[in-house]
C-alpha positions in Angstrom: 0.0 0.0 0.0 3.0 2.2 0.9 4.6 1.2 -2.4 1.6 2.3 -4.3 1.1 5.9 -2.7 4.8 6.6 -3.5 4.4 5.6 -6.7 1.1 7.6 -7.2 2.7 10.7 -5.6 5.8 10.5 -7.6 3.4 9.9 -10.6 1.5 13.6 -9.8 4.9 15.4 -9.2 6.2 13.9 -12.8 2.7 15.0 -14.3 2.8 18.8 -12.4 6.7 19.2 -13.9 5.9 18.0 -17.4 2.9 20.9 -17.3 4.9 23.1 -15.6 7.6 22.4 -18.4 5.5 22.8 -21.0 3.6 26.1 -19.2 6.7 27.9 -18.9 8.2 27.1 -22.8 4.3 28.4 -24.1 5.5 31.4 -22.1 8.9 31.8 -23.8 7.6 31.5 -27.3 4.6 34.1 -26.8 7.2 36.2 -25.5 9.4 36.0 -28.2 6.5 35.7 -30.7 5.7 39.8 -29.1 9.1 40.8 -29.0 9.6 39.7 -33.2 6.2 41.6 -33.7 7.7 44.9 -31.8 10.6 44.6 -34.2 8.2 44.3 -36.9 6.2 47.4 -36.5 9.9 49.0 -35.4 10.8 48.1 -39.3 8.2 49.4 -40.7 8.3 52.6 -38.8 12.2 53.0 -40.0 12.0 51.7 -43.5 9.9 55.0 -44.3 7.1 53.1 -46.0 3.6 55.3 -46.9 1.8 56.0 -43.9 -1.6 54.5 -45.5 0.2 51.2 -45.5 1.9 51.4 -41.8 -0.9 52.6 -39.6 -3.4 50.1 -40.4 -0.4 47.1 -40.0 0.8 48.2 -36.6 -2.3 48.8 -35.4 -3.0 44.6 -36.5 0.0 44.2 -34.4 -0.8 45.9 -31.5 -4.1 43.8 -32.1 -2.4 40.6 -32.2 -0.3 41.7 -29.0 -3.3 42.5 -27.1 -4.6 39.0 -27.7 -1.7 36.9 -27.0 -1.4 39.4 -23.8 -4.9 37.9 -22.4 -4.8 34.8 -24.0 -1.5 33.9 -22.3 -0.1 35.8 -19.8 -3.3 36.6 -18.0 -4.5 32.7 -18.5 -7.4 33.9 -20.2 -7.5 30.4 -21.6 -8.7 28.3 -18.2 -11.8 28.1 -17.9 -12.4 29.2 -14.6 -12.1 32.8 -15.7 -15.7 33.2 -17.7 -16.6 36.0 -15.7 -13.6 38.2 -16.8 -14.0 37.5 -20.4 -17.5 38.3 -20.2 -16.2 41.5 -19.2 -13.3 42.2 -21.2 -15.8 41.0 -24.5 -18.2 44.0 -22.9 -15.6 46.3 -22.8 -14.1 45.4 -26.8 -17.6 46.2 -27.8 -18.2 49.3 -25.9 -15.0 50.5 -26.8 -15.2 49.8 -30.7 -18.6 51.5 -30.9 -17.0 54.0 -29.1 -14.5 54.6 -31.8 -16.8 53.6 -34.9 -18.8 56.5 -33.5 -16.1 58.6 -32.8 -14.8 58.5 -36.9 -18.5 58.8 -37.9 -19.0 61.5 -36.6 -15.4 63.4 -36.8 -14.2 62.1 -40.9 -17.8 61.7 -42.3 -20.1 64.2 -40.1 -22.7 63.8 -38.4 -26.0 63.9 -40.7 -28.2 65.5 -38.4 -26.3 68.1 -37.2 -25.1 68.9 -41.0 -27.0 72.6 -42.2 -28.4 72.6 -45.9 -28.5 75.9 -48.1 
């Protein structure tokens, strides 16, 4: 009986270090994976490229960084944390509208407010 508890325990402590293991080299590479996007947008930024082309590409990035930001480093991916993407979904769409509104009404005007001769 003795035997088998050892064995089960050292069984769980290989099982927490391989998921541990693999935790911590998922961190690395989303680390890295940001770090080659930074340089990215940096590139872009230096090679002088036409600003039509850059803005809308680093701001994909910073898209991309945001997600692998929750998705990873903030565990957004157990499932224990429903509550807090609820949230953060809420917030996205309040926030875009925010901004869709915002260039609706700044670039194309506002058709209720616009006078007619």
């Amino acid at each position: 009986m003795s035997q088998q508890l050892n064995h089960d325990a050292q069984a769980l402590r290989d099982y927490k270090k391989r998921k541990s293991t693999k935790e911590m080299r998922m961190q690395v590479t989303n680390f890295a994976i940001m770090i080659f996007v930074t340089f990215i947008a940096f590139a872009l930024v230096a090679a002088e490229l036409p600003k039509e082309f850059v803005i809308p590409v680093i701001l994909g990035l910073a898209v991309l960084q945001v997600v692998l930001q929750f998705y990873y480093f903030m565990h957004m991916k157990a499932e224990k944390h429903g509550i807090s993407k609820l949230f953060m979904i809420t917030g996205v769409f309040f926030g875009l509208s925010f901004i869709v509104t915002f260039i609706y009404i700044v670039w194309l005007g506002d058709p209720l407010f616009v006078k007619t001769k």
